[in-house]
RODO-2510 file (C-alpha; in nm, 4 decimals, decimal comma):
residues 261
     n   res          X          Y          Z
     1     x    12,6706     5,3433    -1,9966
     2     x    13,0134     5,3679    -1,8902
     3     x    13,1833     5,4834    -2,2353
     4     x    12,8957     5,7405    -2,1980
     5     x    12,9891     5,9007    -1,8666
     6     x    13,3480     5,8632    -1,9785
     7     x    13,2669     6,0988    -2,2815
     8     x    13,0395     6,3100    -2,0945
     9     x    13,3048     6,3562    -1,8442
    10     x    13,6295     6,3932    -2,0951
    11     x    13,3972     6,6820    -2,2466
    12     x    13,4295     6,8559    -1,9191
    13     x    13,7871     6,8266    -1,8677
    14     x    13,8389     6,9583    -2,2068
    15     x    13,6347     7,2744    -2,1704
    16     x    13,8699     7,3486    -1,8289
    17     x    14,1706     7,2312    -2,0105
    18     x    14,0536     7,5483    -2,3167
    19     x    13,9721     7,8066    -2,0438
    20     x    14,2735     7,7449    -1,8365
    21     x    14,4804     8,0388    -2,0039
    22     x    14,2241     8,2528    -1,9356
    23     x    14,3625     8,5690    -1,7326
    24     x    14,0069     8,7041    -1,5882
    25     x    13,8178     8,4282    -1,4421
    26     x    13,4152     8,4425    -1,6057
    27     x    13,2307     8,2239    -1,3540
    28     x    13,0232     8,5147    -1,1755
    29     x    12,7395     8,4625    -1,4281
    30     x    12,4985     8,1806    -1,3034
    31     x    12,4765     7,9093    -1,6186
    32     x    12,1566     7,9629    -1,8391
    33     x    11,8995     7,7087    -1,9209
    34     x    11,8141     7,6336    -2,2477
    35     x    11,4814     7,7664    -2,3020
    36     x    11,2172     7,4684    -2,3617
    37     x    11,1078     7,6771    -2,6456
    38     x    11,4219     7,5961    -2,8219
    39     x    11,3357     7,1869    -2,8554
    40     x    11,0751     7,1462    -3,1483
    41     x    10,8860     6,8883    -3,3214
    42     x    11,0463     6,7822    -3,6356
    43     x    10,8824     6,8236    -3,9733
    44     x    10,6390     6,6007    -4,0143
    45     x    10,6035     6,4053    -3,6567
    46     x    10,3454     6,5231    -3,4209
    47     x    10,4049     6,5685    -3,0331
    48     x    10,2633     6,3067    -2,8731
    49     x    10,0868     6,3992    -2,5561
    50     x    10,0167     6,2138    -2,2862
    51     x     9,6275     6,0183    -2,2701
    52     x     9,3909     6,1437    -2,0287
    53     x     9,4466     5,8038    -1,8150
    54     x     9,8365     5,8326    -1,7895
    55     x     9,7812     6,2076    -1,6424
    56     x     9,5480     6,0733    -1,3896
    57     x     9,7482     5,7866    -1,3137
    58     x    10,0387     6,0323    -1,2401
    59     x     9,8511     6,2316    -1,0370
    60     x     9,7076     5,9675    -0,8150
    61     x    10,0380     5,8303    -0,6834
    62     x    10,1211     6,2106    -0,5313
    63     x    10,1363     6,1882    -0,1344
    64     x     9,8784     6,4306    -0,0893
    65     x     9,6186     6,2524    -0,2917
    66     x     9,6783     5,9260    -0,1285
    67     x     9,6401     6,0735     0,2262
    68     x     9,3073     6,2964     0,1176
    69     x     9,1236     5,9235     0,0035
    70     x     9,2161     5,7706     0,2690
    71     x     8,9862     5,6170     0,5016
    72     x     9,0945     5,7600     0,8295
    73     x     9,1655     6,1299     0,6589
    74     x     8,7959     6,1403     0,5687
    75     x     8,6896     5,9931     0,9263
    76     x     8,8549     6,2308     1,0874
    77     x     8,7301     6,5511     0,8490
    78     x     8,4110     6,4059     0,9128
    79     x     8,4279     6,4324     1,2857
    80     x     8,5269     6,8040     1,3111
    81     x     8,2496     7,0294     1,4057
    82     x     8,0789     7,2160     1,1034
    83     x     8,3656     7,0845     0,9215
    84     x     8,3764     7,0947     0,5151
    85     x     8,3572     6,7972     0,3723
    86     x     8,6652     6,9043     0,1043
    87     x     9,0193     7,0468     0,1611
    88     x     9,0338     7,3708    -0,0092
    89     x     9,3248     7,3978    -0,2637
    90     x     9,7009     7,3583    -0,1332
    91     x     9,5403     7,2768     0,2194
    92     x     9,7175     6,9870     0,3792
    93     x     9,5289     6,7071     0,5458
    94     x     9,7819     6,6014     0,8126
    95     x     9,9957     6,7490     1,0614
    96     x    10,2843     6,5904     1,0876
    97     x    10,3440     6,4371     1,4699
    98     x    10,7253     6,2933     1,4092
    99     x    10,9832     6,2757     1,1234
   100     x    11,1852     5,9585     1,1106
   101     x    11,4714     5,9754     0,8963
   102     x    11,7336     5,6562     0,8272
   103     x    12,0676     5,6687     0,6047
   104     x    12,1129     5,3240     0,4637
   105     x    12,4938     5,2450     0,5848
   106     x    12,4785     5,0696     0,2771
   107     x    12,5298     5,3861     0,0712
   108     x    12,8297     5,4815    -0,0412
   109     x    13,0562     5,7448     0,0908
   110     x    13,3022     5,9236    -0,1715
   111     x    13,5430     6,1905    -0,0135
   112     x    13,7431     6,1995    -0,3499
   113     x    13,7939     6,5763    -0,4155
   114     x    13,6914     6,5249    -0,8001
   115     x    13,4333     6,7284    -0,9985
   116     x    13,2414     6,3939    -1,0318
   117     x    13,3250     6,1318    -0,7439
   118     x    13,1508     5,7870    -0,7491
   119     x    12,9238     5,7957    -0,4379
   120     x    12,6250     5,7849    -0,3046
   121     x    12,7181     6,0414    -0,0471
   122     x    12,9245     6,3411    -0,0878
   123     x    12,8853     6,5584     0,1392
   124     x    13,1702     6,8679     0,2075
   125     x    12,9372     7,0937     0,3773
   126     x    13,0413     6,9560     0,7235
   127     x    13,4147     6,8929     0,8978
   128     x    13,4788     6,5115     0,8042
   129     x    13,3036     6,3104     1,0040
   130     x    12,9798     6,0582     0,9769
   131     x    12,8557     6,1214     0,6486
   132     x    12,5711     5,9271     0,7197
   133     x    12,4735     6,0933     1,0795
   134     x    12,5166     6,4398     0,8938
   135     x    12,3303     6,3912     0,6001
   136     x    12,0100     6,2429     0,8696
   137     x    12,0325     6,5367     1,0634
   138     x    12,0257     6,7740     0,7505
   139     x    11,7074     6,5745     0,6462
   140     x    11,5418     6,5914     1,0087
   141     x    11,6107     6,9230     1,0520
   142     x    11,4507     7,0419     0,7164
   143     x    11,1540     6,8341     0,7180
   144     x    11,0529     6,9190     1,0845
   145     x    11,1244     7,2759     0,9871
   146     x    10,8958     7,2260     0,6527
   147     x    10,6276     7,0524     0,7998
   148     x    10,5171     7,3209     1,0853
   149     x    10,3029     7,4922     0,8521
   150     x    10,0757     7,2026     0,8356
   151     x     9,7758     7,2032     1,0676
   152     x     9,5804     6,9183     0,8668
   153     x     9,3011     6,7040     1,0664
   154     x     9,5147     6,3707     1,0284
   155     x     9,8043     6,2798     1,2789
   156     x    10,0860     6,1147     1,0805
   157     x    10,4763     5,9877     1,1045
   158     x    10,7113     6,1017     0,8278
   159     x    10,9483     5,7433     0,6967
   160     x    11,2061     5,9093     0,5255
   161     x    11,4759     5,6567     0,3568
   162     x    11,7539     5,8158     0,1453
   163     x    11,9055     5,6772    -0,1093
   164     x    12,1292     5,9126    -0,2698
   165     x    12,2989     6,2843    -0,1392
   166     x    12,5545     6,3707    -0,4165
   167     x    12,6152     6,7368    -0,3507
   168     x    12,9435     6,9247    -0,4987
   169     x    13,2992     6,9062    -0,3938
   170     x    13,5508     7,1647    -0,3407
   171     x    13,7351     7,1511    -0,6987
   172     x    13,3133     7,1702    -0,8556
   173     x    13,1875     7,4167    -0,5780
   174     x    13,5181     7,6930    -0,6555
   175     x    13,4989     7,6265    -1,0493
   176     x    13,2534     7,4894    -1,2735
   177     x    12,9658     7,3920    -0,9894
   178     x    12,7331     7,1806    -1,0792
   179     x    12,3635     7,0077    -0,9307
   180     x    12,3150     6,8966    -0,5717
   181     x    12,1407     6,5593    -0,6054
   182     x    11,9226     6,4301    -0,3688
   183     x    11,6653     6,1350    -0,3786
   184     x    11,4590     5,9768    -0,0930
   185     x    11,1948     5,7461    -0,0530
   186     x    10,8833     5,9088     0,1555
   187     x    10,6069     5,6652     0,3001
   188     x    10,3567     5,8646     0,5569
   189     x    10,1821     5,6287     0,8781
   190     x     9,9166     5,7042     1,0966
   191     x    10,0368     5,8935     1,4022
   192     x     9,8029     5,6266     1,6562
   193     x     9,8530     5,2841     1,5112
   194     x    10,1684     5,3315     1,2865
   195     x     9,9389     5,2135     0,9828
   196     x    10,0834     5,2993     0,6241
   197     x     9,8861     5,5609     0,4693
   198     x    10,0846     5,5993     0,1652
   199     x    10,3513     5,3191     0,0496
   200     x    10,6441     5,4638    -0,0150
   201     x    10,7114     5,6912    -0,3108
   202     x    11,0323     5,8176    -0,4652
   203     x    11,0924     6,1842    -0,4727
   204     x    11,4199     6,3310    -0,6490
   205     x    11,4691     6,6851    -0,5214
   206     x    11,7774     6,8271    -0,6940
   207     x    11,8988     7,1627    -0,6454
   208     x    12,1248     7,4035    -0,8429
   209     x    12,4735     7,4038    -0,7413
   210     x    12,6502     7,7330    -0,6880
   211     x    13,0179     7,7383    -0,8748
   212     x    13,3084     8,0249    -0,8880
   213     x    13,2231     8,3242    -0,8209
   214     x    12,8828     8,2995    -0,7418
   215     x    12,9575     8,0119    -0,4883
   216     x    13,2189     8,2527    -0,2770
   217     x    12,9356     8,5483    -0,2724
   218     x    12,6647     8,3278    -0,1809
   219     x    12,9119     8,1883     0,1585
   220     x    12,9657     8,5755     0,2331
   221     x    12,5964     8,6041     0,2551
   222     x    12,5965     8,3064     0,4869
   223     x    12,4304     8,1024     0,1878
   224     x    12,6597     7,7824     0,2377
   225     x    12,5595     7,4412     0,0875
   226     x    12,4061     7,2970     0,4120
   227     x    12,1791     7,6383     0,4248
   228     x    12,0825     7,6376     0,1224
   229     x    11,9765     7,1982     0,1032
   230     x    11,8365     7,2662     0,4375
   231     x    11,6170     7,5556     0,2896
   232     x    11,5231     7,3649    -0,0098
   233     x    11,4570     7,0279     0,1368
   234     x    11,2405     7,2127     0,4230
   235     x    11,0172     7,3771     0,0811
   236     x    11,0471     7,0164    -0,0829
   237     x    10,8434     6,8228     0,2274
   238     x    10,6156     7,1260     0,2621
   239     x    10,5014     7,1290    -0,0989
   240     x    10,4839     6,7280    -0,1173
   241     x    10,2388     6,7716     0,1373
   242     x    10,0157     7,0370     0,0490
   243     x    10,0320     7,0804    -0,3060
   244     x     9,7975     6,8503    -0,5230
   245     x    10,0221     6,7587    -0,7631
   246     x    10,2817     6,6970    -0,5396
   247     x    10,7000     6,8407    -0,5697
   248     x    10,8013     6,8274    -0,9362
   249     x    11,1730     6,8247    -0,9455
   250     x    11,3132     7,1264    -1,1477
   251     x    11,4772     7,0778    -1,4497
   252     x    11,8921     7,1795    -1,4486
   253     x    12,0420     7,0758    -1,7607
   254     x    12,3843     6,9092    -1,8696
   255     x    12,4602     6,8119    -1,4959
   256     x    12,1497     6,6737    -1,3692
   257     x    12,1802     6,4686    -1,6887
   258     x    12,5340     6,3342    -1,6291
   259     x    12,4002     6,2509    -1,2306
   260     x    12,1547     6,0445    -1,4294
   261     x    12,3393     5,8096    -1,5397
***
């Protein structure tokens, strides 16, 4: 694991170290994806899909799901006047009565200015301070702001628990950028008696990270790193909530894959 991330990471210094004689800096262009189209089956192996069970399985560990079957979600659709006895699609069952948010002080804090600092924390989008407090307030902020669209039948308390906030420093955010990585664990109570509806489930909700040139026009439009987490993580809550699938993380290439490991 190590040797990997050292090789992963020596690639990256070399492909600075080539473009540093460069006159005419190239980094306005966002980076491209490679298409999924572009991965095929080899010759003679079939893609193996997943069974019929497994899909199922996936889909009933989404939030949304879990809160729809259970037993005080139905009691209280049931007690509406005239009311339906099924939530139409990407209608939410709950509004959400209060947000609680906690920042293990466990997790580690990295204020190395590196393109890839050990941490569970890095965070450069505020003046040095409590890492911790700042990234809880980012989370309570967006969630609350997310969640006011909901109008479901069903009271119920957000548990948020982070567990890692790796967004980009200032040598990654003015060169190469890079992925804003962000994992928390959601579990969703019962407004009245604090009773777990839904046990709590892991949710990874990385975002692309602006880098060069498109990092320095994105702050003149007021688009810093704390708007733009804010904005995303406010979208991430609201879609956990109301879609049926649940958030699907995107996919974002060579650095989401070296945050992996």
């Amino acid at each position: 694991m190590k040797f990997t991330r050292f090789t992963l990471i020596a690639g990256i210094g070399l492909g600075l170290s080539a473009c540093a004689t460069a006159d005419l800096p190239t980094r306005n262009a966002p980076f491209e994806e490679i298409p999924a189209t572009s991965v095929t089956t080899p010759q003679g192996y079939r893609a193996a899909l997943p069974s019929e069970e497994t899909v199922q399985e996936l889909r009933d560990t989404t939030v949304l799901k879990a809160v729809i079957e259970a037993p005080s979600t139905e009691a209280a659709i049931a007690s509406l006047p005239n009311a339906p006895r099924d939530l139409s699609p990407y209608e939410s069952p709950v509004t959400v009565e209060d947000v609680i948010v906690h920042v293990p002080r466990s997790l580690k804090v990295s204020e190395r200015n590196s393109y890839y600092p050990r941490g569970d924390i890095v965070w450069r989008g505020d003046p040095i301070g409590d890492r911790h407090a700042q990234v809880q307030a980012i989370f309570e902020s967006a969630f609350k702001r997310g969640v006011q669209s909901l109008h479901g039948p069903v009271k119920v308390d957000l548990e948020v628990t982070v567990k890692r906030f790796h967004a980009l420093t200032e040598k990654a955010r003015y060169t190469i950028g890079g992925v804003h990585s962000i994992t928390f664990d959601l579990a969703v109570r019962d407004a009245e008696t604090g009773k777990i509806l839904v046990p709590p489930r892991t949710i990874r909700a990385d975002l692309d990270g602006f880098g060069g040139q498109q990092a320095i026009l994105a702050e003149a439009r007021g688009e810093t790193q704390k708007v733009r987490i804010t904005n995303h993580l406010a979208e991430v809550i609201r879609e956990e909530l109301s879609n049926p699938e649940g958030y699907r993380n995107a996919s974002l290439g060579f650095f989401q894959l070296l945050n992996n490991l």
